[in-house]
KOLTIRO-124372 format. One record per residue (C-alpha): residue in one letter; x, y, z. Coordinates in steps of 0.1 Angstrom, whole numbers. Each point is the difference from the previous one (the first is absolute). Example, Ala and Ser with C-alpha at 12.3 -4.5 7.8 and 13.67 -1.06 7.14 Angstrom:
REM KOLTIRO-124372
- residu,x,y,z
- A,123,-45,78
- S,14,34,-7
//
This chain:
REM KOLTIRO-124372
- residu,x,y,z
- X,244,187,-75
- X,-17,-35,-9
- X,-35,-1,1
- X,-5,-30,26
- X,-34,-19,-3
- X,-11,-25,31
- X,-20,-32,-5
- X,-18,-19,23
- X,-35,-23,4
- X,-29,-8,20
- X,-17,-32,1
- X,21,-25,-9
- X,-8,-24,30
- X,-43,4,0
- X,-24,-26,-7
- X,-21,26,-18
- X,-1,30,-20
- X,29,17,-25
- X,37,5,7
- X,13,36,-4
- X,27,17,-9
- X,12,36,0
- X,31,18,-14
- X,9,34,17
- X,26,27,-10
- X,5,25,27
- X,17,36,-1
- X,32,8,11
- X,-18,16,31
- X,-28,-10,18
- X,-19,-1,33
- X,-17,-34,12
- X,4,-5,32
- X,-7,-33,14
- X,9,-19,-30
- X,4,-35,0
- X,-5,-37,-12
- X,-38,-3,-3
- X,-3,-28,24
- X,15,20,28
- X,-25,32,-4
- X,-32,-1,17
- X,-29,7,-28
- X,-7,32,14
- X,35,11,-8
- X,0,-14,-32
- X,-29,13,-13
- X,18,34,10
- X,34,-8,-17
- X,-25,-14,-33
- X,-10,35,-6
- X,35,15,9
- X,18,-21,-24
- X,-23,7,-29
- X,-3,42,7
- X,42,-3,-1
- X,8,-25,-22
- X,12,4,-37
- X,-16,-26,-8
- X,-20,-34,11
- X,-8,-28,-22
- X,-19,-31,7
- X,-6,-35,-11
- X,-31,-23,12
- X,1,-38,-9
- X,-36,-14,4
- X,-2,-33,21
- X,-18,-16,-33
- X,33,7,-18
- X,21,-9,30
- X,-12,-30,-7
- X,2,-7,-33
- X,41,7,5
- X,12,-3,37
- X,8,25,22
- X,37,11,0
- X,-6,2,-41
- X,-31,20,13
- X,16,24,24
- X,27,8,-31
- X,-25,6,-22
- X,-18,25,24
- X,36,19,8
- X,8,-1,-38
- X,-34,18,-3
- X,7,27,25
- X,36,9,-13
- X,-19,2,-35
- X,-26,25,18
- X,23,22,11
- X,-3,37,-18
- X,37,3,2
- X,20,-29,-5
- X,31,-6,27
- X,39,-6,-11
- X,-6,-30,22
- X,-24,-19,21
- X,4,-12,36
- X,-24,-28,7
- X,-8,-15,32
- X,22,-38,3
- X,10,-10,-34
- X,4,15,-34
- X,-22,-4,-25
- X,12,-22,-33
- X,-12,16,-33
- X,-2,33,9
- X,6,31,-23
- X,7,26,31
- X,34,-13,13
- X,-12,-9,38
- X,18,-19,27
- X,-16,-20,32
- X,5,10,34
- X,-2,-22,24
- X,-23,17,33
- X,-6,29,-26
- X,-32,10,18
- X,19,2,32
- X,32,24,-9
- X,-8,15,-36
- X,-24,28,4
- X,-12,-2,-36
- X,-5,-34,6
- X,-20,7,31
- X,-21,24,-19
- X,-10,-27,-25
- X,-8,-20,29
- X,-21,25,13
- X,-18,4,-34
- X,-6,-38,-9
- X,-15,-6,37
- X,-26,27,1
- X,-12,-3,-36
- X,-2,-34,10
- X,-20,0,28
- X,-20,26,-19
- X,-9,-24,-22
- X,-6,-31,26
- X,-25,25,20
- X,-18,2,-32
- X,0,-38,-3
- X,-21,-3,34
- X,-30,22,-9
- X,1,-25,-32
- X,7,-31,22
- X,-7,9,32
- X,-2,-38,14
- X,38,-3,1
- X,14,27,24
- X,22,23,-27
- X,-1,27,15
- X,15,-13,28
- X,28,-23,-9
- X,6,9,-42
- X,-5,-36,-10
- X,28,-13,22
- X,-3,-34,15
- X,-6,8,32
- X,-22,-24,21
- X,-34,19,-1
- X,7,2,-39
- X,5,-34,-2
- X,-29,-16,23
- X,-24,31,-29
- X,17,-16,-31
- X,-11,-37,12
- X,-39,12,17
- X,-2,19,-33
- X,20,-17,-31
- X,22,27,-20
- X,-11,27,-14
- X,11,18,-38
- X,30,18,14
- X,21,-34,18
- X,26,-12,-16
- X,-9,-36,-10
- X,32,-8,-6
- X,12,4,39
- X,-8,-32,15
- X,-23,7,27
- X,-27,22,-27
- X,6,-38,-19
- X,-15,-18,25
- X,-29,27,7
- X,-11,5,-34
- X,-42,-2,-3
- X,-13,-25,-23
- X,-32,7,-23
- X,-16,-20,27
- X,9,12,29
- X,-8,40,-18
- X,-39,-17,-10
- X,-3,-13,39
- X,8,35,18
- X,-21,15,-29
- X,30,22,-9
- X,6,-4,-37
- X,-19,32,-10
- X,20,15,29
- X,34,-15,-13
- X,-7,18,-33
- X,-6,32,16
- X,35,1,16
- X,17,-10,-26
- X,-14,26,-23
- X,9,26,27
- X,37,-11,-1
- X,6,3,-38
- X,-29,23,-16
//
């Protein structure tokens, strides 16, 4: 029987932090009740189906794009990069790859897109499951680092209370400067020397890549 690998991401949309992707092969058999497209599992349930999928799994891969290299590309060339990392990941590599929308162009591991994949494949939803949590994981570690901007509570989406944080407090080391609402609330040197937050500024970003 082909060994069928999902693909799927997280992130794509946010104003802030890294998109992620994960690749997941499943066995033949397996219980994980309640599995479904990210978006439409409450975090509680997630969190449960996070350590489901990696206890059954054959194997999990994953691929992290930082926003500072989001922006030095863009990000659909982003979100390839990070699903091309997760396939490569994977301790077992698949006779084929199902990835979430569209196919991926350049890609060893024959794979074809799937329009709604997180919705009707389950090893799509599995990957779905995987890039979300690990994601958030990771955006709940951004607020103790930045905890001006609300992280924890909206993962760097643009949601109003982000948005009214991002212009009180200018962008921080993990928005993407090239989204055009972190363009327009970037601090200048002399706006960091009037709040008296250059040393802080340092700080932070030392925290993000040290």
């Amino acid at each position: 029987m082909a060994i069928i690998a999902g693909v799927d991401e997280a992130g794509r949309g946010p104003l802030a932090g890294p998109v992620v992707a994960a690749a997941v092969i499943l066995p033949n058999s397996y219980n994980l009740e309640g599995l479904d497209d990210s978006k439409k599992v409450s975090p509680k349930k997630r969190s449960k189906l996070f350590i489901d999928i990696y206890q059954q799994a054959i194997a999990i891969g994953l691929g992290i794009i930082s926003a500072a290299q989001i922006d030095k590309t863009n990000i659909l060339d982003s979100t390839q990069q990070a699903m091309k990392m997760a396939l490569g990941q994977l301790k077992q590599t698949p006779d084929q790859a199902l990835i979430d929308g569209y196919a991926l162009p350049s890609q060893i591991i024959p794979n074809k897109g799937v329009i709604r994949g997180d919705q009707t494949v389950d090893v799509i939803k599995a990957a779905s499951i995987i890039a979300k949590v690990t994601r958030d994981n990771m955006m709940e570690h951004y607020d103790i680092i930045f905890p001006v901007y609300g992280f924890k509570k909206h993962k760097g989406y643009g949601t109003r209370e982000h948005m009214e944080k991002l212009q009180l407090n200018k962008a921080c080391a993990i928005h993407r400067k090239s989204f055009k609402p972190v363009a327009a609330a970037m601090p200048t040197l002399s706006w960091l020397q009037k709040q008296d937050r250059i040393e802080q500024w340092g700080e932070q970003v030392a925290a993000v890549y040290l």
